[in-house]
N, C-alpha and C positions, 0 to 999 in steps of 0.2 A: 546509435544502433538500435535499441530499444524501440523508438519512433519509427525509424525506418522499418521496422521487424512488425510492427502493430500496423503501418500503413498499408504494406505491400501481402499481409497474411491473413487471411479472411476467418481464421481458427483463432487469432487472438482476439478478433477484434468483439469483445466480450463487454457485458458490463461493468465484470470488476476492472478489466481492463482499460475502461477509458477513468480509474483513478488512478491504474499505474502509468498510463499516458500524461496524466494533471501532475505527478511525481517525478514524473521524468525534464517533464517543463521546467517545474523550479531547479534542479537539480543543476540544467543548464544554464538556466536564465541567474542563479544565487553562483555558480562557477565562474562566468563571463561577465559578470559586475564587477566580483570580485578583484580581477584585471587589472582596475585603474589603481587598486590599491596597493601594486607590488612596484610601480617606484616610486612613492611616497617609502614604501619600507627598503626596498634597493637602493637607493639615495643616499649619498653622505652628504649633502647640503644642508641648509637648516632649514632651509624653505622647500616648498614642494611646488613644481607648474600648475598644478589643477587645484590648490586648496583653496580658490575663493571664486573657482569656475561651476559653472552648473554640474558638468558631468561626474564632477564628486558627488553634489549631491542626489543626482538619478542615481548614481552607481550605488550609493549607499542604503538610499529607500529601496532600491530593487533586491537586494542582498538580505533587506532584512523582511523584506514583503514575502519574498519566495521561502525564506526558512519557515515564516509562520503557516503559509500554503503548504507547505510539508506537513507541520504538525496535522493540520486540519485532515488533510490528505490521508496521513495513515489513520489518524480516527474514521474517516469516512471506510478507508478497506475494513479494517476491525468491526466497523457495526457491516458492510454489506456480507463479509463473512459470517458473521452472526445470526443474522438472517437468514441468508442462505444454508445455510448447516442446520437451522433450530427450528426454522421456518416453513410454514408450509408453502410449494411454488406455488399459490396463489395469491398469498400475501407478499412471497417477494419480485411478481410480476407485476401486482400494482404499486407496492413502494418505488421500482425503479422501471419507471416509465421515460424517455426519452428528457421530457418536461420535469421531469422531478429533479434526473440527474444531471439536467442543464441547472437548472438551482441549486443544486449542491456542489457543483464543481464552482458554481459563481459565487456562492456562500463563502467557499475556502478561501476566496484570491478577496471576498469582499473586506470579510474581518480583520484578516491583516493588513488592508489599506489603510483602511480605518484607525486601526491601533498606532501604524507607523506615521501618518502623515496628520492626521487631525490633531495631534498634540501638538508637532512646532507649530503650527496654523494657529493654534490658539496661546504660543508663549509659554507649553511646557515643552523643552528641550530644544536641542535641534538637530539637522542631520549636516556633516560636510567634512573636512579635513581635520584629523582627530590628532595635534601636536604627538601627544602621548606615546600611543601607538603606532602614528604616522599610517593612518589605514582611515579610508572614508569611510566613516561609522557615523554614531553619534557624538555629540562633541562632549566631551565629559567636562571641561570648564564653562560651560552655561550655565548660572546660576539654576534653573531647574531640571538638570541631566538627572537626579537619584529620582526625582518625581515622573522623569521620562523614561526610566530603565525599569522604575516597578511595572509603569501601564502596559511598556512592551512586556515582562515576563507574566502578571496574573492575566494578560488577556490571552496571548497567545500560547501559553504552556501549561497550566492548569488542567484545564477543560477536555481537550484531545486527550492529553494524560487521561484523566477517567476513564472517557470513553473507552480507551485503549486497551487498559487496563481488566475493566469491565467485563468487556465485549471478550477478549479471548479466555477469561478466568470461565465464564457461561459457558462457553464454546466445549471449554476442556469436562468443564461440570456435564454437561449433556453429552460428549462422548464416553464419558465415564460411567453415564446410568445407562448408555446404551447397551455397552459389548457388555455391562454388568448383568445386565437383562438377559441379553443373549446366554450367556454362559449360564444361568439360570435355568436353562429350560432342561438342561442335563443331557447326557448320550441318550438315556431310556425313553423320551421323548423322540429322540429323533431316531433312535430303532422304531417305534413305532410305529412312527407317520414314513418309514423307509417301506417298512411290511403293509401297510394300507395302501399306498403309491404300488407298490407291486402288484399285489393281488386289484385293484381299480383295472393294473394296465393288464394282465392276464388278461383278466373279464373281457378288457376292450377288441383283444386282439382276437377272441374268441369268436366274438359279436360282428368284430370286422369282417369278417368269413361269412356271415351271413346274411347282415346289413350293411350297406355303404355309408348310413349314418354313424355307424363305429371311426370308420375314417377321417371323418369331419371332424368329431371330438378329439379321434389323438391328434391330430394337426395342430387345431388349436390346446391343446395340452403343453405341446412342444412350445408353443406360438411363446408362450404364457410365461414355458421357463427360460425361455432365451430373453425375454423382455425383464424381467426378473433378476438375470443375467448383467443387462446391459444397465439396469438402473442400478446396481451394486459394481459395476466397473466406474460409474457416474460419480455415485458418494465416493470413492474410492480416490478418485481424480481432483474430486474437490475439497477433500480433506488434503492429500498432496499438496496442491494448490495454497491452501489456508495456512499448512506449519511452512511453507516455502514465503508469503506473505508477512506471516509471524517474524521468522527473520529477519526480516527487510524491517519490519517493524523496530524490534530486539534493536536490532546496530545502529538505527538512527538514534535511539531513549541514552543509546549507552554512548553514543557518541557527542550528542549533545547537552546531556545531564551536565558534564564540568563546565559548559561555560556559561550554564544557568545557575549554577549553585557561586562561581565567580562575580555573577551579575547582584545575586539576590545577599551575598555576605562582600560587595566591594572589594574583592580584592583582584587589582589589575596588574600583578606582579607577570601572573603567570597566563594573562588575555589572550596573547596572542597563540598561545599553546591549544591552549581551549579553542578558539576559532579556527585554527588548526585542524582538529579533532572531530569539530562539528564537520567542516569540507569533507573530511573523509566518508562518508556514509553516501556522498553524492557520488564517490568515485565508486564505493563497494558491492553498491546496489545494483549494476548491470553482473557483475560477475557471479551474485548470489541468482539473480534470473539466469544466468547461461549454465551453471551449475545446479543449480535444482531444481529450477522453475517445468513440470513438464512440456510444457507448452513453449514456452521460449527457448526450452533447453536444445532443440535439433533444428530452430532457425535460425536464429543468433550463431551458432556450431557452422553450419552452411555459408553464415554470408561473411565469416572469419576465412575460410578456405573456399570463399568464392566459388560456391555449389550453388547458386539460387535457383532452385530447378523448378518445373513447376509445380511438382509435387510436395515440394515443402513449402510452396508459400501458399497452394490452395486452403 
């Protein structure tokens, strides 16, 4: 729905928006892999039909390539909100140029290829029909699965972690010296730039009565504050935008934290719980867009009750 919501609506189609697009891919593409691994776990047999077939082990490298594309992913919104929020639009019109974020979308899907498949290539770990779990993972009886389970978690969980991290702490730090600023300047300040604006527009309208250049000037006065106006409805929109982001952020960390900290202390008691827990965040993240996202919140709403009119998807 998401994909379809960003396809057919020319108001989503944004720049942060083509990472919630890149987000949305793995979400589907890590759910629909997952598939082949629910009768291997539905099974009472001892054996499994696909454990020594290829599509175990696509299903498994896709499952673990798209969560790393997640991580990446929400690092990449965290820093483009960063930017955008702290940044001036001129710097964040050249950072994110069509080319740039064609490479950062290919960045995300590259490192976790890398991570997941050049290690069995080279004889650390492997990926396919996992006894234990009975779930197409990696194979934990390969003699170097602990040596394959660190490279997947310091490459792909670390790093975004920072970023992540990072990027919204700034975020908050610079909203915080902002409105502190603001509130700085005091009522008696803006009493008296209220009494200066009056008396200017007096004068003007005085002037107006006798020249027609008085008229020019309050036009453009008005012009001034309606723009004024509309770029504080803008920040307004995009701070929305950024804590509704943040969430989507927040429930992936929280969601996938246990079955990193499972991975990195070995304990496979409770794996499949964890994995578990991670899926959910693929499932929870359309609901958080239709619920507080502005922008997707009244077309996503539309195309639930079959409204797509064309005013909501212009």
């Amino acid at each position: 729905m998401v994909l379809v919501a960003v396809a057919r609506t020319k108001k989503l189609q944004t720049v942060t928006n083509v990472f919630v697009v890149n987000l949305s891919v793995t979400d589907c593409l890590s759910s629909f892999a997952f598939l082949w691994s629910v009768l291997g776990m539905a099974s009472t047999t001892p054996g499994y039909l696909l454990q020594s077939d290829v599509p175990c082990v696509t299903a498994a490298g896709a499952v673990f390539t798209a969560v790393g594309c997640s991580l990446y992913t929400l690092a990449s919104i965290a820093l483009n909100r960063y930017i955008l929020i702290t940044r001036s639009r001129e710097t964040f019109q050249w950072l994110y140029t069509p080319k740039k974020i064609t490479l950062m979308v290919s960045g995300s899907w590259l490192v976790p290829v890398c991570a997941i498949v050049m290690p069995p290539v080279f004889g650390v770990g492997d990926l396919g029909f996992d006894p234990e779990s009975r779930t197409c993972s990696d194979v934990d009886t390969h003699p170097m699965a602990d040596a394959y389970d660190k490279v997947q978690f310091w490459v792909l969980y670390p790093l975004p972690l920072v970023v992540i991290v990072v990027s919204y702490v700034l975020i908050w730090r610079y909203m915080k010296q902002h409105f502190s600023k603001r509130r700085q300047k005091g009522v008696s300040q803006q009493v008296s730039t209220l009494k200066a604006d009056y008396s200017s527009t007096s004068k003007l309208d005085i002037d107006d009565n006798r020249h027609a250049g008085g008229f020019v000037k309050s036009v453009a006065s008005s012009q001034n504050t309606g723009s004024s106006r509309h770029l504080s409805r803008i920040k307004k929109d995009q701070l929305t935008i950024t804590k509704n982001l943040f969430v989507v952020v927040l429930t992936f960390l929280v969601c996938f934290t246990p079955i990193a900290i499972m991975v990195v202390t070995k304990s496979n008691r409770y794996m499949l719980y964890g994995a578990l827990t991670m899926f959910l965040s693929s499932g929870i993240n359309p609901f958080i867009y239709a619920a507080k996202h502005p922008h997707f919140k009244p077309v996503l709403r539309s195309m639930v009750w079959c409204r797509c009119s064309t005013e909501t998807m212009a």
